[in-house]
C-alpha positions as CSV (number, residue, x, y, z in Angstrom):
1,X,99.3,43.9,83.2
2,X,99.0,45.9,86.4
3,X,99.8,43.6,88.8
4,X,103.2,45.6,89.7
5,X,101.2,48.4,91.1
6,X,100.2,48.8,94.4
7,X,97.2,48.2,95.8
8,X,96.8,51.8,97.0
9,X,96.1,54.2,94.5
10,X,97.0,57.0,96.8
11,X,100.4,56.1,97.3
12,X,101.4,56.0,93.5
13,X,102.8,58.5,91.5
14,X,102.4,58.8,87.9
15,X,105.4,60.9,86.2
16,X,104.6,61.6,82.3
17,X,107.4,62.1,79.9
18,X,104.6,64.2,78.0
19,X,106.9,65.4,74.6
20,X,107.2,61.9,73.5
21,X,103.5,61.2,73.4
22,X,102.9,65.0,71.7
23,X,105.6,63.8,69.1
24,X,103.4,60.6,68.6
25,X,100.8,61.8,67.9
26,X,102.3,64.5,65.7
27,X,103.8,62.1,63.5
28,X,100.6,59.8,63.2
29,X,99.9,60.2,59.7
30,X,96.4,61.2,59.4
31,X,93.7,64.1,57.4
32,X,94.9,67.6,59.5
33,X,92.5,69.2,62.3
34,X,92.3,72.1,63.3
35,X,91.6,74.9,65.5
36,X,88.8,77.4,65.4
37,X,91.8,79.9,64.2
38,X,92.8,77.5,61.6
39,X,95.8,76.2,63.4
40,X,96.7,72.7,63.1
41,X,95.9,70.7,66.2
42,X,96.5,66.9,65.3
43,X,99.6,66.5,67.8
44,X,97.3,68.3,70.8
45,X,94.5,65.9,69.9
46,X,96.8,62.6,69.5
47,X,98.1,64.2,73.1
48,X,94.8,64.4,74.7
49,X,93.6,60.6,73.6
50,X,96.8,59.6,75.6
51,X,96.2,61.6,78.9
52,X,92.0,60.9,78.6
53,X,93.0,57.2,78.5
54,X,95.4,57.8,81.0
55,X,93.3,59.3,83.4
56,X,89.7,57.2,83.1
57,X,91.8,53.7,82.8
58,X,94.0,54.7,86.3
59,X,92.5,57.5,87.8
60,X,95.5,59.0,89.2
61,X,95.4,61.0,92.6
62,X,99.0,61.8,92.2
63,X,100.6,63.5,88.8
64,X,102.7,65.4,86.9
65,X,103.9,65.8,83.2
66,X,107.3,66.8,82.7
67,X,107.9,69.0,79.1
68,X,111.2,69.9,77.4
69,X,111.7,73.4,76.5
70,X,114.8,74.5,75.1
71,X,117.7,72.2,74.2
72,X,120.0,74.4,73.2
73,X,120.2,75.6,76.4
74,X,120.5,72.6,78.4
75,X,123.3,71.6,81.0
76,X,124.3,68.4,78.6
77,X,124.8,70.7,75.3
78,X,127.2,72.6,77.8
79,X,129.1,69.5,78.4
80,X,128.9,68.1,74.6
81,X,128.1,70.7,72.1
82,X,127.1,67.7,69.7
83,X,124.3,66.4,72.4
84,X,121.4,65.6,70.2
85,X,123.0,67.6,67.4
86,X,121.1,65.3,65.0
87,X,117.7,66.5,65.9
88,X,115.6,69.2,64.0
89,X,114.1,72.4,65.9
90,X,110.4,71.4,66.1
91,X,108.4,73.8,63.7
92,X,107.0,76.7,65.1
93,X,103.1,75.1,64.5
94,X,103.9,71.6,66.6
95,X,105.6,74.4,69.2
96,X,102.2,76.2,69.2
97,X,100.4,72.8,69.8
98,X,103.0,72.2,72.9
99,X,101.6,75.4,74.6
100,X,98.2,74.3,74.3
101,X,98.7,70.4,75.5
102,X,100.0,72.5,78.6
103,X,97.5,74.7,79.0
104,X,94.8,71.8,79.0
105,X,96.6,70.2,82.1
106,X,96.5,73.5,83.6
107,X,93.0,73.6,82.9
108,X,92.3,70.2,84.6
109,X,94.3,71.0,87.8
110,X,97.3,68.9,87.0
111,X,100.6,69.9,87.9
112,X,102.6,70.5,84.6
113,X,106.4,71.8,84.4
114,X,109.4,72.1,82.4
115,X,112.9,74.1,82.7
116,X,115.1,76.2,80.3
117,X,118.3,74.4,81.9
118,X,117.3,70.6,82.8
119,X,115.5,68.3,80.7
120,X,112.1,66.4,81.4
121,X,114.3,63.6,82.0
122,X,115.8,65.6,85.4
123,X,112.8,66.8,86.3
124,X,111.1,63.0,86.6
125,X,114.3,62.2,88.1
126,X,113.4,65.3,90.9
127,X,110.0,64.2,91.1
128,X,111.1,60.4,91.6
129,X,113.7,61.0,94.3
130,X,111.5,63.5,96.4
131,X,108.5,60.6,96.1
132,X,110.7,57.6,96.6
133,X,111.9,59.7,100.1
134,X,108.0,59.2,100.8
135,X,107.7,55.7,100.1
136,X,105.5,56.7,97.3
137,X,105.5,53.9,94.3
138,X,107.0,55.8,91.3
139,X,105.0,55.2,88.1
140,X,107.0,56.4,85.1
141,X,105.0,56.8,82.1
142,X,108.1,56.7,79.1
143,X,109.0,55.3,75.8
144,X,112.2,56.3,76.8
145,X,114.4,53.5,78.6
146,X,116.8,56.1,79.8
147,X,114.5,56.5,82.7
148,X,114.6,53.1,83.9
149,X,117.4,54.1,85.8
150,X,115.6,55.6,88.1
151,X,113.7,52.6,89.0
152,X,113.7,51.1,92.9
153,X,112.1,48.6,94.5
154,X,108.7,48.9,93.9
155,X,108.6,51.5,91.0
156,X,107.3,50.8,87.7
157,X,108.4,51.8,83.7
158,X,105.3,51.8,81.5
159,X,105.5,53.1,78.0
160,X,101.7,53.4,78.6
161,X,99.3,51.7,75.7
162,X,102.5,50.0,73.9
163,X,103.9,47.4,76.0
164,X,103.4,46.3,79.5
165,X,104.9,47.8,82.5
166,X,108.3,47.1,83.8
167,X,109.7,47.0,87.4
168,X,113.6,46.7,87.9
169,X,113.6,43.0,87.0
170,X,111.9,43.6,84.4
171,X,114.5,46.2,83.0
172,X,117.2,43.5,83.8
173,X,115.2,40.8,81.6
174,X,114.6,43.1,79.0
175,X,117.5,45.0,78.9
176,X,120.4,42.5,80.5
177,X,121.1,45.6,82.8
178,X,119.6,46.6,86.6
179,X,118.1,50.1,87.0
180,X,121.1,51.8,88.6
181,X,123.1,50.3,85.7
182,X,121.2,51.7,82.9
183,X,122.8,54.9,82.4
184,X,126.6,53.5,82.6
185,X,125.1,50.8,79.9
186,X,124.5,54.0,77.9
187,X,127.9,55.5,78.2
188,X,129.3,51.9,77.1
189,X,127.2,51.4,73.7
190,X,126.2,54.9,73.2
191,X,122.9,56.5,72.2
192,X,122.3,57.6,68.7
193,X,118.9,58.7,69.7
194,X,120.8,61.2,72.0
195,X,123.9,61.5,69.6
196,X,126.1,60.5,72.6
197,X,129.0,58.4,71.6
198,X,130.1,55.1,73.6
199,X,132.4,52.6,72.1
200,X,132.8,51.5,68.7
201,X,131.0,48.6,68.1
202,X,129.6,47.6,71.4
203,X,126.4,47.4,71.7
204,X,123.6,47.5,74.2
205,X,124.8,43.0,74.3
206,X,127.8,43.5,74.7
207,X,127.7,46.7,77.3
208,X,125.3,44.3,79.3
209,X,128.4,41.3,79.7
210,X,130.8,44.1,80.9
211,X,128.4,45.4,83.3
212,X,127.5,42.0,84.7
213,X,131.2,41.3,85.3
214,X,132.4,44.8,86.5
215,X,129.4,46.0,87.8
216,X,129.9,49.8,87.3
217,X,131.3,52.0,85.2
218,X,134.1,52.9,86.9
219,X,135.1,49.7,88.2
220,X,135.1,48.5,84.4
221,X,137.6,51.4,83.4
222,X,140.1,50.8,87.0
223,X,139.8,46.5,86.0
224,X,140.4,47.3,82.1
225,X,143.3,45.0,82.2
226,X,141.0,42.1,83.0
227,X,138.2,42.8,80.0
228,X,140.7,39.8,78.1
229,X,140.4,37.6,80.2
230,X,136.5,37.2,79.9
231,X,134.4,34.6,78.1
232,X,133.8,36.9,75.2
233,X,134.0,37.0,72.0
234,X,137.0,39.3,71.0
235,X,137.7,40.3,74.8
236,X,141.1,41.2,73.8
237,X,140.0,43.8,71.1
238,X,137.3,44.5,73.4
239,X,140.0,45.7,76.4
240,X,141.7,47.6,74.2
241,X,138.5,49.6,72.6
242,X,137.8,50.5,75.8
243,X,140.8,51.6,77.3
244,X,141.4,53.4,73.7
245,X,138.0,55.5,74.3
246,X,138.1,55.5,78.4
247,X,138.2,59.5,77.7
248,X,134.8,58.9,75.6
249,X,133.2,57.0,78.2
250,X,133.7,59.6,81.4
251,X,132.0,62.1,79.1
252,X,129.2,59.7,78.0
253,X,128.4,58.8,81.8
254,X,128.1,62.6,82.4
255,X,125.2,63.1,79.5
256,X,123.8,59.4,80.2
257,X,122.8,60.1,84.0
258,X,119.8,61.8,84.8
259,X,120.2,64.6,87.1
260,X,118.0,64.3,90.3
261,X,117.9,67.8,92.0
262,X,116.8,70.5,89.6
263,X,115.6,73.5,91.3
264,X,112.0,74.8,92.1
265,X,109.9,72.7,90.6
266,X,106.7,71.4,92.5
267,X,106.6,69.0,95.1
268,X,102.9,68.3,95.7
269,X,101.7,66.6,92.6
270,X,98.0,66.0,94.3
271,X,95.7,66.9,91.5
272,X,93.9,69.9,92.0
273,X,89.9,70.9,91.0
274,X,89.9,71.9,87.0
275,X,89.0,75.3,85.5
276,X,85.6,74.8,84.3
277,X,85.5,77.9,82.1
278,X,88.7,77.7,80.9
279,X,88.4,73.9,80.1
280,X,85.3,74.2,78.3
281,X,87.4,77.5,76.4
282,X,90.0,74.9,75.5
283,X,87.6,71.9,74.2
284,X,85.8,74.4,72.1
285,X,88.8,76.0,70.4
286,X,90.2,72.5,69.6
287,X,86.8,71.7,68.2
288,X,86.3,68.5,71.1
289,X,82.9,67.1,70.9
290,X,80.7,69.0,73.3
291,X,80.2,65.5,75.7
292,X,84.1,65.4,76.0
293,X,84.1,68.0,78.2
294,X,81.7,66.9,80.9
295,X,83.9,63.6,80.7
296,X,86.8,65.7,81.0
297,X,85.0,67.5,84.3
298,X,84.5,63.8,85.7
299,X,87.7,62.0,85.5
């Protein structure tokens, strides 16, 4: 399973999309915990299992979780008011239990960020691009397959503890698109996960064809005319869907691209010494046996 990392644990990087494995774990049905203050602490728990197991099963040198913040005031809801229109506000108690999942990585010495304008998406994508420049392997820990994108070479996609670990052919196998294809794949079929629309009734199949014979996005929308003339099913209903929504796809390809140059966020992800006293603070309000926090010390 980890054959596709390199030999040299100092020269990978481990970027964590970390508000996917807090909503895990919130939404593991299971008897509430909680805090010495009575606040529920079952997502900050679920969290912690990932990032213990993470850390005594690697040992990473190198990295950083990424966190959303605010979504209503990111750079894609400027662009398309309806960008992820179709998910809730998480309540104000799972909100709480984000604060503390970050304050635990501050306690342990490991670099933790997140922005009011970019997504944790863009700030991996940062992260990636400033590492890549060092001929670092990229390790992106995801459920997310928006993030292949950012795949080269030699870097890796791991939904970590789910499925094994993905390099770009890899992607390609599993889903019929390269890396640097991903996003304009997205645009094509849309993302409902998102709420970013594509084109009606293409699929992530179907996208995958078009790509493989156009290559790019927009080489498929300057070669429409040619989509007939393809060994397709329906290729001429398929030309004329997408020169009907070519509008919808520029604006997709704007929300499906991850943005690779937010501002001021850290470059050295070395992981620093913890905070013994406010580590052991943390374990004992979340009620973590008192041996968890000598491991915690030690990893």
């Amino acid at each position: 399973m980890t054959h596709l990392l390199n030999d040299n644990p100092a020269q990978r990087v481990w970027l964590v999309d970390a508000s996917i494995y807090v909503f895990r774990a919130w939404f593991v049905r299971q008897p509430p915990r909680y805090d010495e203050q009575g606040q529920p602490i079952n997502a900050v728990r679920g969290f912690l299992d990932f990032v213990y197991r993470l850390l005594y099963e690697q040992r990473p040198q190198q990295l950083a979780f990424a966190f959303d913040t605010s979504l209503q005031s990111s750079a894609r809801k400027s662009i398309y008011p309806d960008y992820k229109a179709n998910r809730s506000p998480a309540p104000d108690e799972l909100k709480q239990q984000f604060q503390l999942c970050r304050d635990f990585l501050d306690a342990l010495g490991i670099v933790q960020a997140s922005s009011v304008h970019h997504e944790a998406d863009d700030l991996i994508g940062t992260w990636a691009t400033q590492q890549q420049a060092s001929q670092q392997q990229v390790i992106i820990v995801s459920g997310d397959k928006d993030l292949t994108q950012l795949l080269q070479a030699h870097d890796v996609w791991w939904d970590y503890g789910r499925r094994s670990p993905l390099n770009a052919g890899g992607v390609k196998s599993q889903f019929g698109a390269w890396p640097e294809q991903i996003a304009d794949q997205l645009a094509i079929a849309g993302d409902k996960a998102d709420n970013i629309p594509g084109v009606p009734g293409v699929g992530m199949a179907t996208a995958a064809k078009l790509l493989k014979r156009f290559g790019r996005l927009d080489n498929l929308l300057a070669n429409r005319e040619q989509i007939g003339s393809m060994q397709v099913r329906g290729a001429k209903r398929l030309q004329a869907l997408v020169t009907e929504h070519q509008d919808t796809l520029r604006l997709a390809r704007q929300l499906t691209g991850v943005h690779c140059a937010v501002p001021d966020v850290p470059s050295d992800l070395s992981r620093q010494a913890p905070d013994p006293a406010k580590l052991e603070a943390l374990c004992a309000q979340l009620q973590l046996p008192a041996e968890r926090y000598t491991h915690w010390l030690n990893l």
